[in-house]
N, CA, C and O atoms as a GROMACS GRO file, in nm:
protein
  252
    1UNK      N    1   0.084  -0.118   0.000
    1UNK     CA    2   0.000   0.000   0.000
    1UNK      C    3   0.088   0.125   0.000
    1UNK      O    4   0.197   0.132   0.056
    2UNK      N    5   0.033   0.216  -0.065
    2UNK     CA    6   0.110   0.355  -0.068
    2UNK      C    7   0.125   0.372   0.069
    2UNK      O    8   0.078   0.295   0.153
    3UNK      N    9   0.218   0.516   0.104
    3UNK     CA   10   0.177   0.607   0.222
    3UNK      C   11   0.101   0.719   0.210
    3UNK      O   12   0.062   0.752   0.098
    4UNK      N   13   0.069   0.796   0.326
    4UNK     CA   14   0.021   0.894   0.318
    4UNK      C   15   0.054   1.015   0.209
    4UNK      O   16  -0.042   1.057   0.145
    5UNK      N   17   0.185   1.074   0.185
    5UNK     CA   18   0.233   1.150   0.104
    5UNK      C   19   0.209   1.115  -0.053
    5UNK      O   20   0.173   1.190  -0.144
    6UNK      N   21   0.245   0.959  -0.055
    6UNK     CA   22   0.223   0.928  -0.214
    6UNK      C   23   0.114   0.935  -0.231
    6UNK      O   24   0.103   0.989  -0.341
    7UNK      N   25  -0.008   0.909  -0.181
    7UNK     CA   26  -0.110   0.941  -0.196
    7UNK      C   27  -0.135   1.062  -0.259
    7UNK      O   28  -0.161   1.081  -0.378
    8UNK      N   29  -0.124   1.141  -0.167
    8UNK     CA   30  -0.183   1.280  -0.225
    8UNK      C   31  -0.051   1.368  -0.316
    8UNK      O   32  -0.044   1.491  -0.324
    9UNK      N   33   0.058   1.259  -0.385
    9UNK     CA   34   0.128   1.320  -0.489
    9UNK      C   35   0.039   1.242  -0.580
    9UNK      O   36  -0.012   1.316  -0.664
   10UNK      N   37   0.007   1.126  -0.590
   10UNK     CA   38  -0.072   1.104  -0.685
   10UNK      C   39  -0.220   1.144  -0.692
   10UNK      O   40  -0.276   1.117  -0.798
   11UNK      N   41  -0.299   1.210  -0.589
   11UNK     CA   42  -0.445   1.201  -0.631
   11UNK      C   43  -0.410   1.371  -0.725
   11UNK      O   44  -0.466   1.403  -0.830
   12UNK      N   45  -0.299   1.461  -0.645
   12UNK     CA   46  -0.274   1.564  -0.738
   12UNK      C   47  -0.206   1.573  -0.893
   12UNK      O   48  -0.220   1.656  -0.983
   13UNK      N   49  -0.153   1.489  -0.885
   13UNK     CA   50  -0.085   1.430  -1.038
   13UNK      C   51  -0.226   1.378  -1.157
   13UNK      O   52  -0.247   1.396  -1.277
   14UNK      N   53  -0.297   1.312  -1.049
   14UNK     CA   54  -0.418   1.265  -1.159
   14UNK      C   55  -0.539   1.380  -1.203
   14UNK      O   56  -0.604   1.390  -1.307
   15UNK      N   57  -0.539   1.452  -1.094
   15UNK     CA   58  -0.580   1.620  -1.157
   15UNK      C   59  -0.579   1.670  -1.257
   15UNK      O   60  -0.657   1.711  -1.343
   16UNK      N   61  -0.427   1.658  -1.225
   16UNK     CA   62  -0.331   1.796  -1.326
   16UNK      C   63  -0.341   1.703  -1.442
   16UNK      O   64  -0.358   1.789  -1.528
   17UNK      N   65  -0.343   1.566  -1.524
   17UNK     CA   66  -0.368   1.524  -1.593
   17UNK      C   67  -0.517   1.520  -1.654
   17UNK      O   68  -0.540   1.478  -1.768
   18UNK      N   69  -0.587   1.554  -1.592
   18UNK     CA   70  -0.747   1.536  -1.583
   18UNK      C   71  -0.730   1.650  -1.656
   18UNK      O   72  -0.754   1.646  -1.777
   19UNK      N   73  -0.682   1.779  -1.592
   19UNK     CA   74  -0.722   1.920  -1.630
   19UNK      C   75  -0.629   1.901  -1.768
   19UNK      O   76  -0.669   1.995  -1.837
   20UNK      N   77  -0.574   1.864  -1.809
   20UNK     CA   78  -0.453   1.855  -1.957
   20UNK      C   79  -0.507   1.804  -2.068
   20UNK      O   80  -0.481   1.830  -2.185
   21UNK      N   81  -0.562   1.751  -2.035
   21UNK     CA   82  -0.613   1.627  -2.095
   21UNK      C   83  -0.767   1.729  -2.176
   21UNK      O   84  -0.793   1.756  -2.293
   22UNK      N   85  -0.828   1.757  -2.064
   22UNK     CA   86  -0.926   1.795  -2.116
   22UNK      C   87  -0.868   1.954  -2.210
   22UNK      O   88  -0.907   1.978  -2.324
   23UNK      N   89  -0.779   2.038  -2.139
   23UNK     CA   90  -0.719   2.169  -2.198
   23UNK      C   91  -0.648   2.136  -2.362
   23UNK      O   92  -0.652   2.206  -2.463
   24UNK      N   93  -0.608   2.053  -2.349
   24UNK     CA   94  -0.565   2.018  -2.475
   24UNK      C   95  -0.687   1.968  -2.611
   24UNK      O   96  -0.697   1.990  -2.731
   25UNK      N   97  -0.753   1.901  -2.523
   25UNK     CA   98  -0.823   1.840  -2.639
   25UNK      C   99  -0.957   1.964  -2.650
   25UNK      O  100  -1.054   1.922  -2.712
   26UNK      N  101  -0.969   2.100  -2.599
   26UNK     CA  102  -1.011   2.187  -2.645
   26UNK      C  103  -1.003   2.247  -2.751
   26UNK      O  104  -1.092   2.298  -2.820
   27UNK      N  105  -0.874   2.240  -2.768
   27UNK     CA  106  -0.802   2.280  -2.944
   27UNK      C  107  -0.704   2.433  -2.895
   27UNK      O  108  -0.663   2.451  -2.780
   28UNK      N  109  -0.687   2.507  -2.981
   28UNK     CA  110  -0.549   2.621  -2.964
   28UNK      C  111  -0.573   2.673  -2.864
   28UNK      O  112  -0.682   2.648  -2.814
   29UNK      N  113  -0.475   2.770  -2.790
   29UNK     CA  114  -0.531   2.862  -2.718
   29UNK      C  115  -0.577   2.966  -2.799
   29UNK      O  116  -0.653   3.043  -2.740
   30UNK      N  117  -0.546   3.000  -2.957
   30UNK     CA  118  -0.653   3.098  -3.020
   30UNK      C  119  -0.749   3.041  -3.033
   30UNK      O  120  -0.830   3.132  -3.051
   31UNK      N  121  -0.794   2.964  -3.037
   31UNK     CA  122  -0.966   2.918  -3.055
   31UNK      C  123  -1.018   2.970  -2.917
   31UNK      O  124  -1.117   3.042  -2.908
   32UNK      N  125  -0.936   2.922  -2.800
   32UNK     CA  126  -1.047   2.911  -2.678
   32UNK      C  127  -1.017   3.066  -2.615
   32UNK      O  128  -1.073   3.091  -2.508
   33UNK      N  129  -0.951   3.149  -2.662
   33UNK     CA  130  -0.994   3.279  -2.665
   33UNK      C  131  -1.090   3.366  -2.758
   33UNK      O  132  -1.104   3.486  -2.781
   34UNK      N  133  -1.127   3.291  -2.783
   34UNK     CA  134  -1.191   3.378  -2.931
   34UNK      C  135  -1.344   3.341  -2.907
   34UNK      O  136  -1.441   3.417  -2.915
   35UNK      N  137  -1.342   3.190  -2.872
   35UNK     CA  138  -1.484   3.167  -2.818
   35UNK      C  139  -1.544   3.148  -2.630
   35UNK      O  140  -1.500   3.109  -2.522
   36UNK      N  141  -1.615   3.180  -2.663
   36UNK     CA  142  -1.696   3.242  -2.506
   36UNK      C  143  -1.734   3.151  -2.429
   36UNK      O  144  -1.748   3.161  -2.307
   37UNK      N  145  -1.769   2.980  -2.551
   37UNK     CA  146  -1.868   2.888  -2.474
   37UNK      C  147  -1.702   2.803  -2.402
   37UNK      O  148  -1.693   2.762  -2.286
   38UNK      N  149  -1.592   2.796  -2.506
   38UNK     CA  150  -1.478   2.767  -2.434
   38UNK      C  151  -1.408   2.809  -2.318
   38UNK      O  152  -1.350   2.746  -2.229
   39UNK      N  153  -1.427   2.937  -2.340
   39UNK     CA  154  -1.364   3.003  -2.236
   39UNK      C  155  -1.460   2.946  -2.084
   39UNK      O  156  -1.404   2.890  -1.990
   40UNK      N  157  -1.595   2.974  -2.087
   40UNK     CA  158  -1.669   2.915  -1.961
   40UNK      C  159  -1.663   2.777  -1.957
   40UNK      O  160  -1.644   2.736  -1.843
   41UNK      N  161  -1.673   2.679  -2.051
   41UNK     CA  162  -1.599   2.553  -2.028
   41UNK      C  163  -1.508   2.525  -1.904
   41UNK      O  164  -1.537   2.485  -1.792
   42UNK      N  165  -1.357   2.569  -1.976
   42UNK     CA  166  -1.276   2.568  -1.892
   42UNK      C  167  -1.262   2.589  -1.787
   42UNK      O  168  -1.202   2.520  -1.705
   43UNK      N  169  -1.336   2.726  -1.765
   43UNK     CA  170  -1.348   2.789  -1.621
   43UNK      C  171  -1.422   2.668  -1.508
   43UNK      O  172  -1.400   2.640  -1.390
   44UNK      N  173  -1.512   2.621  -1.605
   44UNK     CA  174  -1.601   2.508  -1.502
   44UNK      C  175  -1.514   2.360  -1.489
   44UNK      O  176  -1.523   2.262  -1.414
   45UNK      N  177  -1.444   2.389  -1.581
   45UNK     CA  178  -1.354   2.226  -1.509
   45UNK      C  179  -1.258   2.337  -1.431
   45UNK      O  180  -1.267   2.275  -1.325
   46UNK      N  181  -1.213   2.396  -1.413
   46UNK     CA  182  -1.038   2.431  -1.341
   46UNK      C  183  -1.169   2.457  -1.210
   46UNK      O  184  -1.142   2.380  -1.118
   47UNK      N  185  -1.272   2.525  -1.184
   47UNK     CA  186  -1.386   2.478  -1.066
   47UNK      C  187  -1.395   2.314  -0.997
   47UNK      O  188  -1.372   2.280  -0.881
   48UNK      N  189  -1.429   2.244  -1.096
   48UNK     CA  190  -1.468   2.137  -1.078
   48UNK      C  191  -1.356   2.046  -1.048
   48UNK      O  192  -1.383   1.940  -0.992
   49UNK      N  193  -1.216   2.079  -1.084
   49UNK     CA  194  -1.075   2.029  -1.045
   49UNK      C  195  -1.070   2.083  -0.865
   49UNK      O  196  -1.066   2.016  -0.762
   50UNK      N  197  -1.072   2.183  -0.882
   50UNK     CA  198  -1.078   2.269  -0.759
   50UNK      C  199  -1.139   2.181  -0.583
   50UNK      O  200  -1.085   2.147  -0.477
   51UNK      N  201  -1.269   2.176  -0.641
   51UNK     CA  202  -1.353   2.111  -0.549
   51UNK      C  203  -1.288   1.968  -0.515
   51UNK      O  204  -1.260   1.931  -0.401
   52UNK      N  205  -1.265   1.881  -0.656
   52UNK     CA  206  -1.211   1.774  -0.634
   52UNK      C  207  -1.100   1.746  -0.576
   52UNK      O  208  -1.091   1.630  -0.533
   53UNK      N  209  -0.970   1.845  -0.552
   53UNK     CA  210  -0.848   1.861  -0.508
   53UNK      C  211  -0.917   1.855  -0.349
   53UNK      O  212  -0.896   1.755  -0.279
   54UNK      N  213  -1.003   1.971  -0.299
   54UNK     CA  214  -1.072   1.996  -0.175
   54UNK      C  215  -1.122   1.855  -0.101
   54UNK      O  216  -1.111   1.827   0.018
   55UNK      N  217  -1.185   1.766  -0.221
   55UNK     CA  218  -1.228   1.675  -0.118
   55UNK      C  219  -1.153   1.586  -0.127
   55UNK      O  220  -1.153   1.513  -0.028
   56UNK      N  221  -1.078   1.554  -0.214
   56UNK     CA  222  -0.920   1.477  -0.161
   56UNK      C  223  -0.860   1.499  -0.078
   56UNK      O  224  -0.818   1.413  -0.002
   57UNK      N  225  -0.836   1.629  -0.066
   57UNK     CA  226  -0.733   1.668   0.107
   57UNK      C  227  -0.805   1.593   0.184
   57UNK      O  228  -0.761   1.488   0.231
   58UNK      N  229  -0.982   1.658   0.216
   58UNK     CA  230  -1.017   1.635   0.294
   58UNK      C  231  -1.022   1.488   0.352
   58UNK      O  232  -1.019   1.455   0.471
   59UNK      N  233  -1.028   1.405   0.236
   59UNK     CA  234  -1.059   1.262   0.269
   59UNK      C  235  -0.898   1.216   0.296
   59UNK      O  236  -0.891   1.107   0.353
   60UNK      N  237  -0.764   1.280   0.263
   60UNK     CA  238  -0.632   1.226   0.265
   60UNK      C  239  -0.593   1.225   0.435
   60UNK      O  240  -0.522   1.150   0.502
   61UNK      N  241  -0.688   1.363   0.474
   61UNK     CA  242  -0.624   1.410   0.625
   61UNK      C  243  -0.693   1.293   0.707
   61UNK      O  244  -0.662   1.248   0.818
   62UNK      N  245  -0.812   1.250   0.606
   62UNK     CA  246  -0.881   1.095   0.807
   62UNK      C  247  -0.871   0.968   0.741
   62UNK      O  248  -0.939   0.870   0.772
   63UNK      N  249  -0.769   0.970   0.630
   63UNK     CA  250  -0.743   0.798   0.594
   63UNK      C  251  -0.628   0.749   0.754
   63UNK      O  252  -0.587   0.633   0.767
   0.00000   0.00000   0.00000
């Protein structure tokens, strides 16, 4: 079993891949400036990363 630390290098590693993953397959950064529905897209996953980082701590600090 992992430890505590690897843990939460990996639940943050799988994030930051989550958020890449999806940023990339948006297309240029001139496209997703140019359009509005992209731009709020994004904003709602780097949110929705956000929260998820939050309840990982939370659940990392009472494993």
């Amino acid at each position: 079993m992992f430890s505590k630390p690897i843990i939460l290098v990996i639940l943050l590693a799988l994030l930051l891949v989550f958020y890449l993953v999806i940023r990339f397959g948006a297309g240029k950064k001139k496209d997703i400036e140019e359009s509005k529905n992209l731009t709020r897209y994004l904003f709602g996953i780097r949110i929705l990363i956000i929260l998820l980082a939050i309840v990982g701590l939370g659940l990392w600090f009472f494993l």
